[in-house]
N, C-alpha and C positions, 0 to 999 in steps of 0.2 A: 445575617451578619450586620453587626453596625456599621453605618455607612460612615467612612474616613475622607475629611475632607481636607484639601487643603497643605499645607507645609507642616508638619508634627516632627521638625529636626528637634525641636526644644523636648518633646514628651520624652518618655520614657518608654522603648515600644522593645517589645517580643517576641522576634523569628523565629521562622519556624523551623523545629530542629530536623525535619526529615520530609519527605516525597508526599510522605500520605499525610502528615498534618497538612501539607500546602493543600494536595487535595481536597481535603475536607472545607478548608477556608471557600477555596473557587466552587464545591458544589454547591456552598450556604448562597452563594453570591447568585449562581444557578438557579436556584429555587426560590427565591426572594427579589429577583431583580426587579426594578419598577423604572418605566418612561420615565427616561429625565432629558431635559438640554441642558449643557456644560453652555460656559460663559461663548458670546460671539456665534453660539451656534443657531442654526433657524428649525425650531422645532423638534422634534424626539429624532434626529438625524443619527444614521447607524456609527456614525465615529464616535458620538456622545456616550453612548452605550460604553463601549468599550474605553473609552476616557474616565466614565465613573468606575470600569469596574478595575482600571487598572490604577486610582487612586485607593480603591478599599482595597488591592489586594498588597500593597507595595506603602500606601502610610504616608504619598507624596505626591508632589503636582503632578499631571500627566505630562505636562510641559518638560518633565525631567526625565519620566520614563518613555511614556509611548512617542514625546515629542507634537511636531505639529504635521501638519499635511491632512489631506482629503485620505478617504479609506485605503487607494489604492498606495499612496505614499507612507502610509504605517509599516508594513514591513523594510521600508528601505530605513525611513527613519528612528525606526524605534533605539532605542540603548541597547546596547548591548550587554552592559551590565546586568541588566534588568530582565533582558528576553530570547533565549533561543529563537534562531533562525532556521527555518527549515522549507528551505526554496521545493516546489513541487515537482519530478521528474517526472514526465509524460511516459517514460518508456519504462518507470519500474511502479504497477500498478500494485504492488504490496505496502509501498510507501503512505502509512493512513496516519491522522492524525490518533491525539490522544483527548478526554474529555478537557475540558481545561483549555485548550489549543485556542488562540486567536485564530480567525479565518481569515486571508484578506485575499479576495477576487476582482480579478480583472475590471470587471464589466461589459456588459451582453454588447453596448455601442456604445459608442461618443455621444457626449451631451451636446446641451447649445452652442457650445463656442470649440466645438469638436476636438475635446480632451476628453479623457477615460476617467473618471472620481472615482472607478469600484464600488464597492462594498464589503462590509467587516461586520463579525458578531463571535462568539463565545461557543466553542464546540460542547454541545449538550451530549450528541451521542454519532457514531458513526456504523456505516458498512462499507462493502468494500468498493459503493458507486458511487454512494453519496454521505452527508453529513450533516447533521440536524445541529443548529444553535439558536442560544438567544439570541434575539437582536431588536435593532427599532429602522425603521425605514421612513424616511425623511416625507415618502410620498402616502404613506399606506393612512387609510381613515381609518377615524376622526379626523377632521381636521382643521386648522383653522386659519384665519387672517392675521400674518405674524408681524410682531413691531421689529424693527421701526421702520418699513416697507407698506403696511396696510396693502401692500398688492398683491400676495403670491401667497398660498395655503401652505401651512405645513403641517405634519402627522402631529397629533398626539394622543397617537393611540401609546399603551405603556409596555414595556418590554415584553416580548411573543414568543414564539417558538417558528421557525419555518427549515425547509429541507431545500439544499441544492444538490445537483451533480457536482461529483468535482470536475470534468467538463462539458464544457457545451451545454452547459444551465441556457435556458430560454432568456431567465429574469438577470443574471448576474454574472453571464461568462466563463470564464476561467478560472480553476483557484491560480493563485500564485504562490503560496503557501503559508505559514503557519509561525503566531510566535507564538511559544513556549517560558510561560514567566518561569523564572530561575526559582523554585523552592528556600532556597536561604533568603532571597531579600523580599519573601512573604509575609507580611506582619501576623504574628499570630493571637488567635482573639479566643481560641478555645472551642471552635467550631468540630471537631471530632468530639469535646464532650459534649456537643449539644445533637449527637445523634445523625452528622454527618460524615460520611466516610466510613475509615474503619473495618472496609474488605478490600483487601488484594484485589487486581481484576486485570490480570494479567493479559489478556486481549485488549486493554487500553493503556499498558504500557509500555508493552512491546508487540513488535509491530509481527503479525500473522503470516508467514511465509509457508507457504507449500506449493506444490507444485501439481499444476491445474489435474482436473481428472476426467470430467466430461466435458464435450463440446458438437459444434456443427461445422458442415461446412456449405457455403452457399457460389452463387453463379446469377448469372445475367437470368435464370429462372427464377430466381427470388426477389426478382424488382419490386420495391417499395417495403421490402422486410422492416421491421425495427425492432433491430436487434435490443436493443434497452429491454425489452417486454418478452427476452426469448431466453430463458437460463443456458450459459455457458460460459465455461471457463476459458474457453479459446475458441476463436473462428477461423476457419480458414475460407482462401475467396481467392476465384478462380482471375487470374489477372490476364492471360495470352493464351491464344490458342495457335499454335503455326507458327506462321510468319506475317500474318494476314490480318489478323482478330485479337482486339483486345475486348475483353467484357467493357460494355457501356457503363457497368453499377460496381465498375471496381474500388475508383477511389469512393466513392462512396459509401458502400458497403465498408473496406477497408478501416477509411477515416472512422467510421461511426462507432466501429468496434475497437478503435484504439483509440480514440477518445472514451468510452467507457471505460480503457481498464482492462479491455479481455487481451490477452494472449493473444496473436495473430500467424497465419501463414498465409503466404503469395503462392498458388500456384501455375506453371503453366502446363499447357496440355501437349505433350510433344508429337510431332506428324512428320515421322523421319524422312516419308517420298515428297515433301513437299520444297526441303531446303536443305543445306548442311547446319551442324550443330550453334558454330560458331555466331550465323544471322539470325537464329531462332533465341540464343542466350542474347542476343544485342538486344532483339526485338523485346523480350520478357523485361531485359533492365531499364529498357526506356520507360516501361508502365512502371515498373517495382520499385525502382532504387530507391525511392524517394521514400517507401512503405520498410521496405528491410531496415531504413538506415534509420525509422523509427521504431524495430524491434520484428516487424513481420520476419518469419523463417522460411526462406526461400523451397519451395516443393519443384521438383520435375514430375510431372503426372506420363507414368509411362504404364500405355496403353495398347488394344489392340494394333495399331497402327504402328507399331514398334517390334509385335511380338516375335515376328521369325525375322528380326536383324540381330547381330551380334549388338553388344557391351558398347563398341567404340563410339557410339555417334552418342551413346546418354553419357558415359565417363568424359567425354569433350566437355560437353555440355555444362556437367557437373562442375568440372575443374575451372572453368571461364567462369561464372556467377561465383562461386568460389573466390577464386581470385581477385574478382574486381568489389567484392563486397565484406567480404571476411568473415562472412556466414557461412556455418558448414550447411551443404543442403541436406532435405528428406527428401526420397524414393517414395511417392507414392506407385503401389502394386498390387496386381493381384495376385493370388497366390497361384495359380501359371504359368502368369507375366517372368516372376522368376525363375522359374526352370526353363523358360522358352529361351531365355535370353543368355547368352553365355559371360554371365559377367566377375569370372576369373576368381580371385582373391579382394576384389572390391568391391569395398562394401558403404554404404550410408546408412545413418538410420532409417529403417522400412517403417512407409503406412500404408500397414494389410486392407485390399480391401476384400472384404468376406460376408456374405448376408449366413449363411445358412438357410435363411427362408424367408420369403418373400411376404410372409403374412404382415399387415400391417399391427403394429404396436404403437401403446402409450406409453410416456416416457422415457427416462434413461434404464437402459441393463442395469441391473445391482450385481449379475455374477458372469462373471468371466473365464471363469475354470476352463471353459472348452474352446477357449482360442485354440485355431488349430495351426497346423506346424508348418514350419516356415522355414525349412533345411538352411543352414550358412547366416540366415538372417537375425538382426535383434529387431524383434517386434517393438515401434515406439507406441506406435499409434494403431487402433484396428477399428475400422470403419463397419461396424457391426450389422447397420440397417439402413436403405434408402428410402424408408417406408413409416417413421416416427411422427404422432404427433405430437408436439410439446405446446408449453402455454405460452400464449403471445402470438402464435403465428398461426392461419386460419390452413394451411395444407404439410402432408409429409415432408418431412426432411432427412436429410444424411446426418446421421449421430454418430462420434467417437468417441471412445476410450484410450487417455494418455499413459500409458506406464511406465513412464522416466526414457531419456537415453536422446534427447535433444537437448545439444550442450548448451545452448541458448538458455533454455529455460531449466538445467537443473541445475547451473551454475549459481543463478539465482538464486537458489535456495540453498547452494552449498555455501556461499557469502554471507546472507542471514544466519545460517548456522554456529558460521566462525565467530559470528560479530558475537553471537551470546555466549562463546566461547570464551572471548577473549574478554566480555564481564566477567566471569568469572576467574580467569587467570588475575584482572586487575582487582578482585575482589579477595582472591586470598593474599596477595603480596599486602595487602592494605590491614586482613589480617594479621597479616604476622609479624605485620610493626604496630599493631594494636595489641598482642599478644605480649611483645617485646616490652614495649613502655609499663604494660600493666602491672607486669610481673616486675619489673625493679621498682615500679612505685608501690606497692601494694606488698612485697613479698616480709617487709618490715610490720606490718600490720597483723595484730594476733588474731587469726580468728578466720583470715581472709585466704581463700584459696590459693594466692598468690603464697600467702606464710603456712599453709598445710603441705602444699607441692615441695617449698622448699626446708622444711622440716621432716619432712618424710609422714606426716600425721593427716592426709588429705582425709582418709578415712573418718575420721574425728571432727572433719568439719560438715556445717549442712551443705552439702555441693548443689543441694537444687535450689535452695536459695541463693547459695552468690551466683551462680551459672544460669538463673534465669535473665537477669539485667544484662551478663555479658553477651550470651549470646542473641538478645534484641538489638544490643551495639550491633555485633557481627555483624548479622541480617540487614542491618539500614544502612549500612555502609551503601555509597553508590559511586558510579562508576561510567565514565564517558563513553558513548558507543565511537568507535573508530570506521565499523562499516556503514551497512544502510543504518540512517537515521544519522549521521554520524553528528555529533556534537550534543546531544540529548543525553539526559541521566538516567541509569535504571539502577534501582537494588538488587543485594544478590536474591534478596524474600522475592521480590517481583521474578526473576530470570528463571528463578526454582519453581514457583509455582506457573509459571508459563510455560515451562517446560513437562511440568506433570500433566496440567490441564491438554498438552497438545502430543502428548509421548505417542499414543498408538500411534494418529498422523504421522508424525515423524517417524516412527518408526519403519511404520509402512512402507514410508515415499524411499527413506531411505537405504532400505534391503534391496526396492527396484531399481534404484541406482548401484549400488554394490554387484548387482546380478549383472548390469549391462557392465557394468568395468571389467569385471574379472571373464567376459565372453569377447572382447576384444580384442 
């Protein structure tokens, strides 16, 4: 892409008219970026990066769009004219950026004069822990002796590629989140016909929501896990035991896996001749609250120790953590556990525990068919195996299978769902005052589908020629998300084809949510 320098109010410039032309300009920018330092800067510093690329993609000073400030003050400062804002939520780990995305992160510590500067670069590509972009790092070699100091080295090596966490990066902290240049005030230079862009890619423009499927769960027996190297979509971690015992590696383990992203549950292990209910839920929220109230789902793990008492002392139990946190809890059981225990008309979501067989296996289950039955219960969760190796962790683990019915986590996906919903509701009202206007502009015109419709002669005209232009309009029509993401543009071509590309998922996740509603 030709590099744009400078103030160009006087030229003559060409925005761009849709999502995917902008795309294409920022991938050329992607693929061609070179080390530069912007005026004042010392050396290929990572703000300069993103100062040149937000001058080529925008036609104007950065001083107007991105503004001034060190990396970490770029999201505060940027225009908003100029750039969506999209603050990062720690508790909703479907929240990912798109290619194109500014990064701007925290930073790992304070510098010399113990302030945070961050760091910022250009999202090249993502998954759901991390996220690759360009950038330039002020520190990184080559480097050299920069004027007008002759004292202190700076990078110039030329724009790179490198991968962070979105938390708890070692090199760069935190993200904080993401500005999103606005598609209209993109300058456009013809970069989709020079062979960039040009596919839909609907996992990078709307954001991948479902609802987890396999995971583990771990205890003061898995000290020094690292969970980052162990595939799961959720953990759960055992927080109390009694009234006595809390695991030594819970905030630990906990933190680690909700700073990755995963799905979490707290649970405690209940020992009914030890206490009554009410000190046992005290004792569990003194470790948890802190965990739940960043998205962990509260578990009662009721065990032998429980099994020939009545209901009442785990329904206290349940009702008090309940109440003071506004989590519904899970049951974890085994399928004994529930018929030993007389627990009435009440009910929580159950996590079955069930091996079938003790032989040790690799990997996750692929087939579930013969979960076995669970009378009065909705199975959420079924703890299949204590005996799994998976990759990352050098001994067996405890694996599970999610199949909807923890309202924590399919509400989640019932909110994403809406949101592309409600693209599409704002996408036909927008049709049909594009249909509206076209048709009284157009209906006077011989020849033109507008004057075929209202002549009664549609037959007579070529309808796949005028019908291919309209409906590309239709298609690029876009549309503010209102939910998750919320202030972000998508098309209805983008919404459509994210929705084909992920139907079975959804379809799936969404039947096992339909089953638990209509069994409640």
């Amino acid at each position: 892409m030709p590099a744009l320098a400078g103030d160009r109010r006087s030229a003559v410039v060409t925005y761009c008219k849709s999502q995917a032309q902008a795309d294409a300009e920022q991938l050329e920018w992607l693929a061609t970026a070179v080390g530069r330092s912007m005026p004042n800067e010392f050396g290929n510093q990572c703000s300069a990066a993103i100062q040149s690329n937000s001058v080529t993609l925008f036609g104007r000073p950065y001083q107007e769009t991105l503004r001034y400030g060190n990396a970490i003050d770029h999201i505060t400062n940027a225009s908003t004219a100029y750039f969506h804002k999209i603050y990062n939520d720690p508790k909703n780990p479907n929240l990912l950026p798109r290619v194109g995305d500014i990064a701007v992160y925290r930073g790992a510590a304070p510098l010399w004069d113990g302030k945070y500067y961050g760091h910022t670069f250009v999202v090249d590509s993502r998954t759901s822990t991390q996220q690759t972009g360009v950038q330039q790092d002020g520190a990184a070699e080559p480097a050299k002796l920069w004027p007008p100091t002759y004292k202190y080295r700076y990078s110039v090596k030329p724009a790179h590629k490198a991968t962070f966490w979105y938390i708890g990066d070692p090199a760069v902290g935190d993200v904080i989140g993401w500005l999103r240049p606005r598609w209209e005030k993109v300058v456009y230079t013809g970069a989709d016909k020079r062979g960039y862009g040009g596919k839909t890619t609907p996992a990078e423009v709307a954001q991948k929501v479902t609802l987890p499927g396999n995971g583990i769960d771990v205890s003061n027996w898995q000290k020094g896990i690292d969970l980052s190297r162990v595939p799961a979509d959720f953990v759960g971690v055992l927080a109390t035991d009694g009234a006595g015992f809390t695991s030594p590696t819970f905030k630990e383990q906990i933190n680690q896996a909700q700073k990755l992203g995963r799905r979490t549950l707290a649970y405690h292990y209940a020992r009914v001749s030890q206490s009554d209910s009410d000190t046992q839920a005290k004792y569990f929220l003194k470790a948890a609250a802190k965990a739940i109230k960043a998205g962990a789902v509260p578990v009662l793990d009721w065990e032998e120790d429980a099994w020939n008492h009545r209901a009442d002392w785990a329904i206290d139990w349940i009702r008090y953590v309940e109440k003071k946190t506004g989590s519904q809890v899970v049951v974890y059981q085994r399928q004994t556990a529930a018929a030993h225990t007389s627990w009435g008309s009440f009910r929580r979501p159950m996590w079955l525990s069930w091996y079938g067989s003790a032989a040790r296996r690799s990997g996750y289950a692929t087939d579930f068919s013969h979960i076995p039955p669970a009378p009065g219960w909705k199975v959420a969760l079924w703890q299949y195996s204590d005996n799994t190796i998976l990759p990352g962790y050098g001994g067996p683990l405890d694996v599970n299978r999610y199949f909807g019915g923890i309202p924590q986590w399919d509400q989640a996906v019932a909110a994403a769902l809406t949101d592309d919903l409600e693209v599409f509701l704002m996408s036909q009202e927008k049709f049909n005052t594009y249909m509206d206007t076209y048709y009284r502009q157009r209906r006077g015109v011989a020849g033109s589908l507008a004057w075929g419709i209202g002549n009664n002669r549609d037959r007579g005209v070529n309808i796949e020629a005028l019908v291919k232009g309209l409906v590309q309009s239709i298609f690029a029509f876009g549309a503010k998300r209102k939910g998750s993401g919320a202030g972000s543009v998508v098309t209805l071509a983008e919404v459509i084809a994210y929705d084909k590309d992920n139907w079975d998922d959804v379809r799936t996740r969404l039947e096992a949510i339909e089953k638990n509603l209509e069994n409640k």
